[in-house]
N, C-alpha and C positions, 0 to 999 in steps of 0.2 A: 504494500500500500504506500503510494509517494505522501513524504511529507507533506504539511499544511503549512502554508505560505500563511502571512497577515492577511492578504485580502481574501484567499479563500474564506479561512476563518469567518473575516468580517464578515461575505456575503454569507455564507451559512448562519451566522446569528440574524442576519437580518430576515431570514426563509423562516428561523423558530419566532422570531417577532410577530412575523404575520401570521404562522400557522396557529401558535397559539392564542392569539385575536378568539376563537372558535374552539377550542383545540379541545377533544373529551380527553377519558384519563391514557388511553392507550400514547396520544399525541405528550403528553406531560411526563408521563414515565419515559419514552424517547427520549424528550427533551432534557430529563435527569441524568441518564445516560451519557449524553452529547457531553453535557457539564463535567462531570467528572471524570474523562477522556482528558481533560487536560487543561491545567489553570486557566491556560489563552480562554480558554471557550465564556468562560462565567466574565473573564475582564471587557472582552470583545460584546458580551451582549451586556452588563452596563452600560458601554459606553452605547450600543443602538439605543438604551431603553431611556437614558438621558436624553439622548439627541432627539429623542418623537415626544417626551414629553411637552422638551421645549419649542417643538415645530408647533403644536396642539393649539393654542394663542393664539398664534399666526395664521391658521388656515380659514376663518371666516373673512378674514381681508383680503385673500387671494382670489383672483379671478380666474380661472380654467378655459380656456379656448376647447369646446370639446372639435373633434373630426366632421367636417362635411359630411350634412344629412342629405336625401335626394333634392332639396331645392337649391342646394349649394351655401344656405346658411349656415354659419359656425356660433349655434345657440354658445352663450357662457353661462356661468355656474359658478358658485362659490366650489372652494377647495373644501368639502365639508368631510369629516369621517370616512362617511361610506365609500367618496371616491376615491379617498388614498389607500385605505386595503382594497376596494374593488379594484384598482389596476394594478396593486402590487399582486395581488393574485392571478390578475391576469401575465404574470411572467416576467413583470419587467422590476424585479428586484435589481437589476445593477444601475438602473435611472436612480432608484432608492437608496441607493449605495452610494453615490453619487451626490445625492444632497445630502445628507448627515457629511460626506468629508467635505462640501461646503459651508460646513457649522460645528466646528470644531469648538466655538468659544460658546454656543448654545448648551451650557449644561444644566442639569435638575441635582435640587440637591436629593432628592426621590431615588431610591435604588429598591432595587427588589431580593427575596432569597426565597431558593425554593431547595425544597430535602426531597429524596429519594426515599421510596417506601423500605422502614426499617432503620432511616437515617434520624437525629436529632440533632437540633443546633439552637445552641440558647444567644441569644443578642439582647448585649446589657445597655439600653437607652442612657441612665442616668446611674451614679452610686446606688440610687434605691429602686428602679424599676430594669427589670427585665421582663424576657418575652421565651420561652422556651419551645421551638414547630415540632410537634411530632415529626413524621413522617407524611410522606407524599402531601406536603403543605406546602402552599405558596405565600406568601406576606411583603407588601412593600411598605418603609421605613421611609423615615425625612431626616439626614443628617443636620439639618438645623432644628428640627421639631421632634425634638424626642417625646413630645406629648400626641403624636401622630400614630397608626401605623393601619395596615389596613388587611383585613383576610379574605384571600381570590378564594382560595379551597382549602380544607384541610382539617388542620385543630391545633391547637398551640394554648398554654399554660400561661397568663399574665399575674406579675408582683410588681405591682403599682403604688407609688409611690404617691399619697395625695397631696393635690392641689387645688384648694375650694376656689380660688383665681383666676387657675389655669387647668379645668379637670382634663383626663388621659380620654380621648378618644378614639374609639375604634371604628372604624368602617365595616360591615362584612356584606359584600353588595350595596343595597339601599337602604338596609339598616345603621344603625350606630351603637354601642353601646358605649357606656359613659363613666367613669367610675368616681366613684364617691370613698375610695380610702381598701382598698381590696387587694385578694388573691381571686382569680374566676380563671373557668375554662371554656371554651368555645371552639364550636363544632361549625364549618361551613361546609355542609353538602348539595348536590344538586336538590334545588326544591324544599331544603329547611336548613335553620339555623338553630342551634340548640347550645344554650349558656347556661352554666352552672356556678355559684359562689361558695367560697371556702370561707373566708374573711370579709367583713365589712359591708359593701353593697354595691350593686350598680342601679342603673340605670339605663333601659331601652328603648329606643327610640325616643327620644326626652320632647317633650313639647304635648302636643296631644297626643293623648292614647299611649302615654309614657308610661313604661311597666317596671317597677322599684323589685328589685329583688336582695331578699337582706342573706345573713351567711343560713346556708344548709336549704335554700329555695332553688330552684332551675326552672329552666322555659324552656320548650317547642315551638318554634316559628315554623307553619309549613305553609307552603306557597298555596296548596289546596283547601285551607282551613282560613275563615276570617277570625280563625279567634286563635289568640295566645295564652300553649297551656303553658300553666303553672304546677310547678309540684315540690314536694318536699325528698330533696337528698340528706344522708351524712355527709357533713362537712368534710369527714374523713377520704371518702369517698374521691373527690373532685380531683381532676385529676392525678388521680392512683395510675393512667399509664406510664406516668414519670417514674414509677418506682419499681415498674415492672407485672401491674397488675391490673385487668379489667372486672370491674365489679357491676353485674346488673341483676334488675330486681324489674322483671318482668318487658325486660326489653325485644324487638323485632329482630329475629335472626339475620333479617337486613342489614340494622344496622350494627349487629357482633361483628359482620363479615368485613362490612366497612371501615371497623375499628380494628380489625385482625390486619386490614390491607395495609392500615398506614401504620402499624407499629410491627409484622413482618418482611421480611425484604420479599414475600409472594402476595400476588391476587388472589383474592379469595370472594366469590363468588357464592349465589344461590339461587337452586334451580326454582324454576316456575309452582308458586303453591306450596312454597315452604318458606317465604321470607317474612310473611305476619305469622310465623310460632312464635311466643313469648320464650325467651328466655331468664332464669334468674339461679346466679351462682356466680363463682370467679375464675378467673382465667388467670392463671400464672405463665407469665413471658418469659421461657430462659431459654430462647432457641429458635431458629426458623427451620431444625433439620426436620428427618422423619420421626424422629420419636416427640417433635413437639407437635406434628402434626395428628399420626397416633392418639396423643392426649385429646385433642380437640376434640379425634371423634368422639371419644368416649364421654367428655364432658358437655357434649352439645349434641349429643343424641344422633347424630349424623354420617352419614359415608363422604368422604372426601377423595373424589376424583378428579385428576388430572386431566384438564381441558387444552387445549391451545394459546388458551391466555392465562396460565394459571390453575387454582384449584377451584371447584364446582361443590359446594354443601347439597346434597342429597338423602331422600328422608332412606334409612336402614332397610336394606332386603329391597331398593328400588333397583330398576333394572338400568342402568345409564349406558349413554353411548361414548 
């Protein structure tokens, strides 16, 4: 395989820019992959993710010559989102390449980190707060706004440090949540967000319809539900994947499988008509080999077969393909 020059580099970070615009978890796992292959790769896509944030400003003031329709008019168009990944996907990522090394001095202080399923990285904002991403988590941070950060996907452990002034802010999609002096964990999956408090309190979505959760309470946000549940956890409890431990008390084999993917380095998966089984009991983490896997079935009731992407949860004595 011939070595990777700088500009290859470049222009492949600039391909996971746009792919992951879009990107399910197959495209994300890839893209961890890419990462870890080799320092260059994580430096070279900073610097794209800098250089588009700070295009982003810019591009309602740009005007677009679009190509000659049949009457020979050249309609224009703001430079808006959709057409700068609509033509970066149409192939012409080295034009895109192109203008980031025209903006060299265009930078964000915004950067992003994302882990590998099975991977963990803790990122210390201040002396008193940090941020701990499980695995296959993504989060962008603000080097001047340590009261910033924000979660694409994942789950990640925060120790926030208060400030009734200046409180800690999180993003996760088009929620917020807000903190009032805490330890909390948060879960961002496709279609729900789900926050739990060890210490102190937050606060979600603040403004109307703002949901206060004090230590030992958690929510459900799901996209399909107008209503935010609430419930009672042990404080103990809250993020226990840091210590090596999943503890649930009547949860969706969905989401065990979920929580199995981002704190083992495999997918794990579940077939059709067995992802609403409740589950309740604990799961102890000391391993991705086969005898960790062994254990699972026997603690979750389940056959575990190897798939194409991974491992497939199947109910006992089922026939699989």
């Amino acid at each position: 395989m011939p070595s990777e020059t700088p500009d290859s580099i470049e222009t492949r970070a600039i391909e996971w820019h746009i792919r992951l615009r879009d990107g399910d978890d197959a495209i994300w796992e890839g893209f961890a992959e890419w990462l870890a292959e080799d320092p260059r790769h994580a430096t070279a896509y900073d610097a794209v993710e800098e250089a588009d944030l700070a295009l982003e400003p810019l591009l309602p003031h740009v005007i677009i010559r679009a190509a000659a329709n049949d009457t020979g008019e050249r309609p224009e168009r703001p430079a808006g989102n959709g057409w700068r990944w609509g033509l970066a996907g149409g192939g012409l990522a080295a034009a895109i390449a192109a203008a980031f090394l025209l903006l060299p001095q265009a930078e964000s202080s915004r950067y992003e980190i994302a882990t590998r399923p099975g991977e963990r990285q803790v990122v210390q904002l201040d002396p008193a707060t940090r941020v701990t991403l499980n695995g296959a988590t993504r989060m962008t941070f603000d080097r001047e706004n340590p009261r910033f950060a924000s979660l694409a996907k994942g789950e990640a452990l925060f120790e926030v440090r208060h400030d009734s002034a200046r409180p800690f802010r999180l993003e996760v999609g088009d929620d917020v949540v807000e903190d009032a002096g805490t330890v909390f964990n948060v879960v961002h999956e496709t279609g729900e967000v789900r926050v739990a408090v060890a210490e102190g309190k937050i606060v979600y979505n603040p403004g109307q319809g703002a949901v206060s959760l004090d230590a030992g309470q958690a929510l459900v946000d799901r996209d399909s539900s107008d209503v935010v549940d609430v419930t009672r956890v042990p404080a103990e409890r809250v993020g226990s994947w840091k210590s090596g431990s999943l503890i649930y008390s009547g949860a969706r084999l969905s989401q065990v499988a979920a929580d199995l993917s981002r704190s083992l380095e495999v997918r794990i998966s579940v077939a059709p008509g067995l992802a609403d089984r409740p589950f309740s009991g604990t799961i102890a983490l000391d391993g991705s080999g086969p005898e960790q896997l062994r254990r699972l079935q026997r603690a979750l009731d389940v056959r575990l077969d190897k798939g194409p992407d991974g491992w497939i949860m199947r109910p006992v004595g089922s026939a699989g393909k």
